[in-house]
Structure formats: C-alpha cells, structure tokens
SEFIZA-3560 file (N, C-alpha, C; in Angstrom, 3 decimals):
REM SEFIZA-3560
<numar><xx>-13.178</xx><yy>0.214</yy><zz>-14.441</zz><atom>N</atom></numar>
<numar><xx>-13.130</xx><yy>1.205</yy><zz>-15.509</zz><atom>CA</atom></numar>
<numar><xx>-11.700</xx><yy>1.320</yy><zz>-16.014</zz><atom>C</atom></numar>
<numar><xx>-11.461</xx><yy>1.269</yy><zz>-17.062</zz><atom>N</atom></numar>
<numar><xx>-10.156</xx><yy>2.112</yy><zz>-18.093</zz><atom>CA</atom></numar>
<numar><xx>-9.689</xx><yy>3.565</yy><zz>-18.185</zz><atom>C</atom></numar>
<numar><xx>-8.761</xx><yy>3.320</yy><zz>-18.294</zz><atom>N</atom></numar>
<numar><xx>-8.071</xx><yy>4.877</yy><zz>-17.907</zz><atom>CA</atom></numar>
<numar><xx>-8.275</xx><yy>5.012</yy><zz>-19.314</zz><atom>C</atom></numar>
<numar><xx>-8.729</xx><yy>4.825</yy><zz>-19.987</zz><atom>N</atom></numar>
<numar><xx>-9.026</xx><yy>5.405</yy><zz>-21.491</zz><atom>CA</atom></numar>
<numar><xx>-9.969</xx><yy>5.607</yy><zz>-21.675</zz><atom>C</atom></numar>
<numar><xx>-10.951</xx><yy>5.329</yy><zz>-20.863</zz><atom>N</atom></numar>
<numar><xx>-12.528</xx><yy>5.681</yy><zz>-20.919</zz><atom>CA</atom></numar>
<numar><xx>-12.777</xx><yy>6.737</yy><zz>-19.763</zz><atom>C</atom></numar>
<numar><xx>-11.963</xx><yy>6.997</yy><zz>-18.809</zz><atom>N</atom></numar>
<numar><xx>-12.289</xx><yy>7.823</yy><zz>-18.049</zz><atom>CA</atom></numar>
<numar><xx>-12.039</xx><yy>8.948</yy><zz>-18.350</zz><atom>C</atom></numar>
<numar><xx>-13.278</xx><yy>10.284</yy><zz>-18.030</zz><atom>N</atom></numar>
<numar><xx>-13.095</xx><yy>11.538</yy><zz>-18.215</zz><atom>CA</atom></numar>
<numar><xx>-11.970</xx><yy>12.124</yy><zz>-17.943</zz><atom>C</atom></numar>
<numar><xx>-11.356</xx><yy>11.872</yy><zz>-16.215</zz><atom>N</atom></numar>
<numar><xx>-10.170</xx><yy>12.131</yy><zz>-15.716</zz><atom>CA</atom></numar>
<numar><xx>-9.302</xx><yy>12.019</yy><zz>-16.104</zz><atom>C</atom></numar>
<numar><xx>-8.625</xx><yy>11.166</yy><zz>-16.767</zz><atom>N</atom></numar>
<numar><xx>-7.641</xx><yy>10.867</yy><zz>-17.728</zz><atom>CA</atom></numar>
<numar><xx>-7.330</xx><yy>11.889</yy><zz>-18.676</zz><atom>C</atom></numar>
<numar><xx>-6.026</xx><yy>12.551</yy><zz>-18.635</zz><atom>N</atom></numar>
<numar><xx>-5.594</xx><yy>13.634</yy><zz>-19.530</zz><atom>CA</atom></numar>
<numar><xx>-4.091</xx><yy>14.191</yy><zz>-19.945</zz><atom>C</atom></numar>
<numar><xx>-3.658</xx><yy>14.390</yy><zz>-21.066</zz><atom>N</atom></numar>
<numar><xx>-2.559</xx><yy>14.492</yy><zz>-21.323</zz><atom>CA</atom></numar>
<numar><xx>-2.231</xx><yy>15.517</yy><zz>-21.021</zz><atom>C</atom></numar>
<numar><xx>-0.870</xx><yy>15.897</yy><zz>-20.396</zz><atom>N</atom></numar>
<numar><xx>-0.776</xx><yy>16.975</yy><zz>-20.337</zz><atom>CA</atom></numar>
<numar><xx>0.674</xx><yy>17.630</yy><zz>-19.944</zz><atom>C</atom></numar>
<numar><xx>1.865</xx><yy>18.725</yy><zz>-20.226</zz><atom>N</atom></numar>
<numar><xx>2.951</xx><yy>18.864</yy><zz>-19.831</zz><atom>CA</atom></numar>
<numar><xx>3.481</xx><yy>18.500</yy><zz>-21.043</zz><atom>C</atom></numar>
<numar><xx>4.980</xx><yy>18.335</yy><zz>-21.268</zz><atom>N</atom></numar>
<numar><xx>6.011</xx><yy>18.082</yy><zz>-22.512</zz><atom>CA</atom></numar>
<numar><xx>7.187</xx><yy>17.372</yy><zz>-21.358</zz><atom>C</atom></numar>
<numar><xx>7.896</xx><yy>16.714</yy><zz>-22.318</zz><atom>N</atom></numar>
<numar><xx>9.152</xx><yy>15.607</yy><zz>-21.920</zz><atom>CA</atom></numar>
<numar><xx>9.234</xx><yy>15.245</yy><zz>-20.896</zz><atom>C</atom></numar>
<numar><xx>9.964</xx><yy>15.017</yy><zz>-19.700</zz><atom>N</atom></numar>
<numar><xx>10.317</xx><yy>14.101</yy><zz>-18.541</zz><atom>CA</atom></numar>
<numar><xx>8.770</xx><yy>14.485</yy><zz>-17.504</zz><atom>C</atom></numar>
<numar><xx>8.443</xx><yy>15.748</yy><zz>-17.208</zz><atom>N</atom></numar>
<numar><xx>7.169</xx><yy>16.024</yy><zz>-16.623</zz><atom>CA</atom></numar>
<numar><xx>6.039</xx><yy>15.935</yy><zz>-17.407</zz><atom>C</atom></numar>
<numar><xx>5.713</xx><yy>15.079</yy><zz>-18.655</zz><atom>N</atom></numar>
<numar><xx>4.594</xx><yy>15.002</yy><zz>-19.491</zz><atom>CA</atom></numar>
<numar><xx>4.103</xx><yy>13.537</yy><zz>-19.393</zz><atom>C</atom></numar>
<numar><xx>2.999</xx><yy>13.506</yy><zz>-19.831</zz><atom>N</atom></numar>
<numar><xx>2.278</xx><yy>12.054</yy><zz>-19.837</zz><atom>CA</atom></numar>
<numar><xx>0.728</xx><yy>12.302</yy><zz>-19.311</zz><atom>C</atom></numar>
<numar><xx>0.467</xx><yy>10.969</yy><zz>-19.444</zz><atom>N</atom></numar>
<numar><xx>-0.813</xx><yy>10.951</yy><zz>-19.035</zz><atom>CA</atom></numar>
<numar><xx>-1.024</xx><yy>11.030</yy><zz>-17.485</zz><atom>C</atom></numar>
<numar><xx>-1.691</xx><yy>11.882</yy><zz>-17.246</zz><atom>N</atom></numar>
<numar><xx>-1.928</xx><yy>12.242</yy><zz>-15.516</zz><atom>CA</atom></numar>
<numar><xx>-3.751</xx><yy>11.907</yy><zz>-15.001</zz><atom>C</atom></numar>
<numar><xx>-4.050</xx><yy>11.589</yy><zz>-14.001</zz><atom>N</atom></numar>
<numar><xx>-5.469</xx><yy>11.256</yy><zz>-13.239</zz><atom>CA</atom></numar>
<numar><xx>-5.503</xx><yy>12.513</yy><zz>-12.764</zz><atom>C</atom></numar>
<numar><xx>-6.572</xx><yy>13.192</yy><zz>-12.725</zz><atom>N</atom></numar>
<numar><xx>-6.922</xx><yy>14.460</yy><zz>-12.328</zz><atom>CA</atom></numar>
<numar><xx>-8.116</xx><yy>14.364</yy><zz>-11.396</zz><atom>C</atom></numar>
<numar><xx>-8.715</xx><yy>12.837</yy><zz>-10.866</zz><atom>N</atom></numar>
<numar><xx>-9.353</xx><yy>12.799</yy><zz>-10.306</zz><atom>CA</atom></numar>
<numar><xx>-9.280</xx><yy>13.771</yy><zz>-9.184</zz><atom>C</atom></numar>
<numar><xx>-10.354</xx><yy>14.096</yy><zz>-8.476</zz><atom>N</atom></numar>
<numar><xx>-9.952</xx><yy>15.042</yy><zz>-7.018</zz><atom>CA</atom></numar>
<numar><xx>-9.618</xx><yy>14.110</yy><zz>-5.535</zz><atom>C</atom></numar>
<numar><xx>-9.962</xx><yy>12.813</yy><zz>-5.687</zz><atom>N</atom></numar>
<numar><xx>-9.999</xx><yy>11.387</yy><zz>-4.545</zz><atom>CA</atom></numar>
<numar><xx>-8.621</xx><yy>10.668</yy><zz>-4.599</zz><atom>C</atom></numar>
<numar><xx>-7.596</xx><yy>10.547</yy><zz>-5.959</zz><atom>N</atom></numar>
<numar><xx>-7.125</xx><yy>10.339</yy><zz>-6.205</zz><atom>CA</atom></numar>
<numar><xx>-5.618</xx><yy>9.490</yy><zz>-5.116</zz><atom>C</atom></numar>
<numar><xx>-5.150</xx><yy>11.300</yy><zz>-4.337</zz><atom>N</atom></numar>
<numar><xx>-4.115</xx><yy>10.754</yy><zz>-3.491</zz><atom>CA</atom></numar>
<numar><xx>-5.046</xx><yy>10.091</yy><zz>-2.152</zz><atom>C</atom></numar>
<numar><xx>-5.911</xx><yy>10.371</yy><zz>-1.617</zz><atom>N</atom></numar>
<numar><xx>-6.910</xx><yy>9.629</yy><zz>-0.843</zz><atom>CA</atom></numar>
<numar><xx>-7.164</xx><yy>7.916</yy><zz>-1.191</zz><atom>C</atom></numar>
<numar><xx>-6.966</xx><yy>8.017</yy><zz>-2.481</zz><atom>N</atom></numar>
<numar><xx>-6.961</xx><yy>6.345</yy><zz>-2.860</zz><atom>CA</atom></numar>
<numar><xx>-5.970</xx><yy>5.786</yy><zz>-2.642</zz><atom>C</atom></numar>
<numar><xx>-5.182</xx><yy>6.525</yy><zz>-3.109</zz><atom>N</atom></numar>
<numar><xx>-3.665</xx><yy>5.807</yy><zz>-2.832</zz><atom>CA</atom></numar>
<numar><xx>-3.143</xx><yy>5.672</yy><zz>-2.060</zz><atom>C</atom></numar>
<numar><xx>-3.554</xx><yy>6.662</yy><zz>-0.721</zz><atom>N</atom></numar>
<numar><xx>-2.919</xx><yy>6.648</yy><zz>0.464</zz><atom>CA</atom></numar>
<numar><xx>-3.998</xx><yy>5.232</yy><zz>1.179</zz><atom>C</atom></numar>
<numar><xx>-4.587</xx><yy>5.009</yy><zz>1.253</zz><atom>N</atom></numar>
<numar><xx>-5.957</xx><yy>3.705</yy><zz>1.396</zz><atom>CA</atom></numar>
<numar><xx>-5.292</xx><yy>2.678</yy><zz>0.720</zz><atom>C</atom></numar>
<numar><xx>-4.984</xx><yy>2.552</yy><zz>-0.147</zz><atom>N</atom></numar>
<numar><xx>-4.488</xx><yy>1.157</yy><zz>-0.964</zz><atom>CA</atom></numar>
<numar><xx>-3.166</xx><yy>0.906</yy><zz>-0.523</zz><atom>C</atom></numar>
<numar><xx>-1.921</xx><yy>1.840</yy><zz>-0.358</zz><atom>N</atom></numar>
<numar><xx>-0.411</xx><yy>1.946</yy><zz>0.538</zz><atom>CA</atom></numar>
<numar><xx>-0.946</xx><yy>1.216</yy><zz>1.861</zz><atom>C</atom></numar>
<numar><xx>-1.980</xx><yy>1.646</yy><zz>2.679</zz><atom>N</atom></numar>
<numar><xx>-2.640</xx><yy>0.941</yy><zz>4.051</zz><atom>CA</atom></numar>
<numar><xx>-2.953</xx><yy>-0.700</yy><zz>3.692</zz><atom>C</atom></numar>
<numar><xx>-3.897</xx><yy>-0.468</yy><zz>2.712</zz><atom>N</atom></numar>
<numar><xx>-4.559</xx><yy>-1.900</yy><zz>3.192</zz><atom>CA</atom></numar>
<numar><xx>-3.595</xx><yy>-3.169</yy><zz>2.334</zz><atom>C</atom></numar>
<numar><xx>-3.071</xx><yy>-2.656</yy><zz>1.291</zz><atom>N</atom></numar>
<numar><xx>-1.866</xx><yy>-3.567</yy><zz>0.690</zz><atom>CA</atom></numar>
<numar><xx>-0.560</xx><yy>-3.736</yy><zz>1.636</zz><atom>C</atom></numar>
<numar><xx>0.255</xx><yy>-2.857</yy><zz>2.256</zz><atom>N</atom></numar>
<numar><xx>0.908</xx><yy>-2.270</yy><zz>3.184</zz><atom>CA</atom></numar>
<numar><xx>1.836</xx><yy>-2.350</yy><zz>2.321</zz><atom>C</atom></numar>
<numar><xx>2.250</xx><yy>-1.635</yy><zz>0.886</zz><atom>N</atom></numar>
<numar><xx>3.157</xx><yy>-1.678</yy><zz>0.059</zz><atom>CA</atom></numar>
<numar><xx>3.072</xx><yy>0.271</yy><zz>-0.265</zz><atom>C</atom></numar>
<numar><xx>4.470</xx><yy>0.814</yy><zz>-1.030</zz><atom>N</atom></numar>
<numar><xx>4.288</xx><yy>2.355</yy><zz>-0.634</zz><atom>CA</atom></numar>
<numar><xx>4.751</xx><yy>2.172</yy><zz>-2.632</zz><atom>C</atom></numar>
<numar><xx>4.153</xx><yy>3.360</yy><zz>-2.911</zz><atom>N</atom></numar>
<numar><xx>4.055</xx><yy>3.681</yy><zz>-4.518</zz><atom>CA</atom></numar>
<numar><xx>4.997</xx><yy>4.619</yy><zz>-3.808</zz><atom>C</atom></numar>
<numar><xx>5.724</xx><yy>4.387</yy><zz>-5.290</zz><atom>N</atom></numar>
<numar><xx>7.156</xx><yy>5.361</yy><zz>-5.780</zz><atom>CA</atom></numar>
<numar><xx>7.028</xx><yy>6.689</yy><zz>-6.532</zz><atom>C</atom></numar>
<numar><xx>5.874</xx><yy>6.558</yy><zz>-7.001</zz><atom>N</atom></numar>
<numar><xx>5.526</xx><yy>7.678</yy><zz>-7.883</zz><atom>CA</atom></numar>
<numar><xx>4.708</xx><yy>8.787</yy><zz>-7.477</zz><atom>C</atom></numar>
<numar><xx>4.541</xx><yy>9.740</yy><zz>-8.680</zz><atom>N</atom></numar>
<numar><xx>3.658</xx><yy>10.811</yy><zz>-8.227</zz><atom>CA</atom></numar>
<numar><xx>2.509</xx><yy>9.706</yy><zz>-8.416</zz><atom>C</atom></numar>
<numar><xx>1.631</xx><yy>10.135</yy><zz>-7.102</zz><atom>N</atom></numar>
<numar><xx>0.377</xx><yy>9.239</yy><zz>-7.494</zz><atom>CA</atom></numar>
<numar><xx>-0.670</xx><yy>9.615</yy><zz>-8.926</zz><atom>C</atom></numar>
<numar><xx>-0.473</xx><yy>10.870</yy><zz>-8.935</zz><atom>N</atom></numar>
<numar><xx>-1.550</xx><yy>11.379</yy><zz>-10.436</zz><atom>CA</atom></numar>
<numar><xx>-1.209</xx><yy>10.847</yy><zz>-11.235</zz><atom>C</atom></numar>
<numar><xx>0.353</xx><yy>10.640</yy><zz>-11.741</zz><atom>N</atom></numar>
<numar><xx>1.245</xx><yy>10.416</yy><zz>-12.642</zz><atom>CA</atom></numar>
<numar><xx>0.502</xx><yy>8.544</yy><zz>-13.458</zz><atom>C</atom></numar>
<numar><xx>-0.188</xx><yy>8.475</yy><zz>-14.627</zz><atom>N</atom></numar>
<numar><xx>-0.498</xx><yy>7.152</yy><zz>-14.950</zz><atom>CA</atom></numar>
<numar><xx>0.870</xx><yy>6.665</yy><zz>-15.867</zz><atom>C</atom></numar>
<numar><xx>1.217</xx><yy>7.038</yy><zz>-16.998</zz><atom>N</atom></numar>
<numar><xx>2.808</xx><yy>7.041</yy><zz>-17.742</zz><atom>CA</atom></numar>
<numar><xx>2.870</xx><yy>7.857</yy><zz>-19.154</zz><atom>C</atom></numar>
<numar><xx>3.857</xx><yy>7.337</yy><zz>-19.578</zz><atom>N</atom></numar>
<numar><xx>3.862</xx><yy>8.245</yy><zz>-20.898</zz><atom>CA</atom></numar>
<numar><xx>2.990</xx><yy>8.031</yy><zz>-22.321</zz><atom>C</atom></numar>
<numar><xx>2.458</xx><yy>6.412</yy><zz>-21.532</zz><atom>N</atom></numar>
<numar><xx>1.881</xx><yy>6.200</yy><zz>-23.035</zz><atom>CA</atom></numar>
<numar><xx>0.706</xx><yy>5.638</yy><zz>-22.228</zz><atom>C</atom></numar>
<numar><xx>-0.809</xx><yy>5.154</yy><zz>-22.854</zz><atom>N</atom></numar>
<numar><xx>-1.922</xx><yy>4.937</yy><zz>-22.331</zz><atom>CA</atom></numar>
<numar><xx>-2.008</xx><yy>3.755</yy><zz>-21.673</zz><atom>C</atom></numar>
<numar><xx>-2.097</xx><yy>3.372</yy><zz>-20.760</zz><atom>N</atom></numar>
<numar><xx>-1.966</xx><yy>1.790</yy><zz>-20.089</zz><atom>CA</atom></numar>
<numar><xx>-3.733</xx><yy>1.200</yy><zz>-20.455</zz><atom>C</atom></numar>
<numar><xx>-3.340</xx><yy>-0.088</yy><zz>-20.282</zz><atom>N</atom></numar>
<numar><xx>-4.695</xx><yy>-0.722</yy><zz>-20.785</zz><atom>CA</atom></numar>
<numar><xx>-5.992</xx><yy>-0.998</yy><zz>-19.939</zz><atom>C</atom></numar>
<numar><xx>-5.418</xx><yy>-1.017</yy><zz>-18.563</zz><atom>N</atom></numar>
<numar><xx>-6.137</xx><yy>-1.318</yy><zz>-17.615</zz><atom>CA</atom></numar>
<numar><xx>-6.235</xx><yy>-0.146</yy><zz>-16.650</zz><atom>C</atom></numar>
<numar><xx>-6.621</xx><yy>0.104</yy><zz>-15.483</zz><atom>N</atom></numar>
<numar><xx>-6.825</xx><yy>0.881</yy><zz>-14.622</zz><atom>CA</atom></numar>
<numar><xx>-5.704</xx><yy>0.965</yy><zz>-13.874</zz><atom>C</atom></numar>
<numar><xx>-5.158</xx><yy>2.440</yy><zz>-12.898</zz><atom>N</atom></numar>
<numar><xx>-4.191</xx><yy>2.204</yy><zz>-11.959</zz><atom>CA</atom></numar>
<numar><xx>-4.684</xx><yy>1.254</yy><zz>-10.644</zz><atom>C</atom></numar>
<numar><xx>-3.906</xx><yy>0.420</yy><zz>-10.224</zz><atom>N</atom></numar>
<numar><xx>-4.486</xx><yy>-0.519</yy><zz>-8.603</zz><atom>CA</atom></numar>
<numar><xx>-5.066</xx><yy>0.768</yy><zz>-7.833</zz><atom>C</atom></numar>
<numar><xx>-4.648</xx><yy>1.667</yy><zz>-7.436</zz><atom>N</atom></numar>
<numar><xx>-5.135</xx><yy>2.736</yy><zz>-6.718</zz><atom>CA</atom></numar>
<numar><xx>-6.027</xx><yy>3.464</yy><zz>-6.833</zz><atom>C</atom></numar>
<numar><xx>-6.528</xx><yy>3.330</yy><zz>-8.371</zz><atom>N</atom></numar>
<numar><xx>-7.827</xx><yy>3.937</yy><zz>-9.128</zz><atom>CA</atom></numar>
<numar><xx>-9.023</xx><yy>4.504</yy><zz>-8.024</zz><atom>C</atom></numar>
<numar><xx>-9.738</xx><yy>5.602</yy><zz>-7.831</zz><atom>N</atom></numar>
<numar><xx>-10.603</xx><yy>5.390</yy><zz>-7.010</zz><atom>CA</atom></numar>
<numar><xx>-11.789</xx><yy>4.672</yy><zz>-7.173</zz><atom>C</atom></numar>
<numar><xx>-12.362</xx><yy>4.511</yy><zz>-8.817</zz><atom>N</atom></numar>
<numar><xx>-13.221</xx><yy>3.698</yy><zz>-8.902</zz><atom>CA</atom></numar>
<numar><xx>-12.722</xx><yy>2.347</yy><zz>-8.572</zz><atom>C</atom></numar>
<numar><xx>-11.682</xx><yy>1.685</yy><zz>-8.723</zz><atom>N</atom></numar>
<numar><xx>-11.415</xx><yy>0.643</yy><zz>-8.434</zz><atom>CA</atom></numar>
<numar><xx>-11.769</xx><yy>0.361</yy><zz>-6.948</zz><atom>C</atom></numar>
<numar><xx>-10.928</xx><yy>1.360</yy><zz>-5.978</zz><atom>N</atom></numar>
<numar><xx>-10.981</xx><yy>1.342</yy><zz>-4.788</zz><atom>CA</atom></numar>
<numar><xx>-12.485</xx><yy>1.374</yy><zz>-4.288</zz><atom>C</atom></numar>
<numar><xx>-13.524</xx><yy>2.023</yy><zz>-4.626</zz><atom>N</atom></numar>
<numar><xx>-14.635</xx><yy>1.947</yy><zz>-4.539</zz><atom>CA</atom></numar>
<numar><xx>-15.393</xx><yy>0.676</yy><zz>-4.389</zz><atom>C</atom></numar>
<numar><xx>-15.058</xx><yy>0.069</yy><zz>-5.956</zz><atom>N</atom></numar>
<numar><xx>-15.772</xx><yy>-1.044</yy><zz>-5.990</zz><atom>CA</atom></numar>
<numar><xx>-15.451</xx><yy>-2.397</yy><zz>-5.133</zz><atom>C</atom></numar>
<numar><xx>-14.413</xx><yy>-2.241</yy><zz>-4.611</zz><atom>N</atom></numar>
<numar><xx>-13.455</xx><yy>-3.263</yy><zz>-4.384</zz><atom>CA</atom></numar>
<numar><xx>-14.226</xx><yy>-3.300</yy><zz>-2.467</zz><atom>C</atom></numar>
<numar><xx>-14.242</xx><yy>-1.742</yy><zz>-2.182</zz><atom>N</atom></numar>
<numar><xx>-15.313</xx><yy>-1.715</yy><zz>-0.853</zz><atom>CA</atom></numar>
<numar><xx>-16.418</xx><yy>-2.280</yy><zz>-0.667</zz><atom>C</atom></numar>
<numar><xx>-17.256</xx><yy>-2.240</yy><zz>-1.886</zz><atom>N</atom></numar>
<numar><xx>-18.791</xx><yy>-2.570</yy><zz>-1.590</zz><atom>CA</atom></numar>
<numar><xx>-19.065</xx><yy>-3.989</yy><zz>-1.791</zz><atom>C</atom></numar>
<numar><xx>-17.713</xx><yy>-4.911</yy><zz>-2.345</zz><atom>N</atom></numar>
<numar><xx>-17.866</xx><yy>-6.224</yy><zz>-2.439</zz><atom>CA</atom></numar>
<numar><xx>-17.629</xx><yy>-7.077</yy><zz>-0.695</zz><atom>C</atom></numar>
//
C-alpha cells in the first residue's frame, strides 16, 4: 500500500515539527520488528513519513510488515 492511499496518512503541525506523519496505532511496534529482523536502527521519529508525500510506503509500514509475514 501507498502512503497516499492510506487513511493513516496525515498532515499535520507547521515548520521543522510539520509534515506528513503515520498515525497508524501498530506503527512503533513495526518499527521496532523491522530494527530486529533487519538489525539496522531508524534515526527518526518513527511516525514521522517527511515533508513532502513519498511515493512508496515506509520499509516499516505495518501493512508492509504484515504482508511480508504471511509470505
């Protein structure tokens, strides 16, 4: 799924704390799962997607993470 198609996906805040944020509720649960099984550590706020709309999904996405299980 696209972070532009997802409900979760939402703008929100003004200047250095603004941008597009994941509001999923699984969200840091994904990320903390993907930091494990990649064994690489994100720098960022995990909600945090950027300032402008990215095209693809975050790696940490939970739908991603989902699907990526049942294969």
């Amino acid at each position: 799924m696209k972070c532009k198609d997802c409900q979760f996906c939402k703008y929100e805040g003004a200047g250095i704390a603004g941008g597009y944020k994941c509001k999923h509720p699984n969200i840091e649960e994904s990320a903390k799962k993907y930091e494990q099984l990649k064994r690489k550590v994100i720098n960022k706020d995990y909600p945090h997607i950027g300032y402008q709309m990215i095209k693809t999904s975050l790696r940490y996405c939970p739908y991603r993470i989902d699907r990526e299980e049942s294969l």
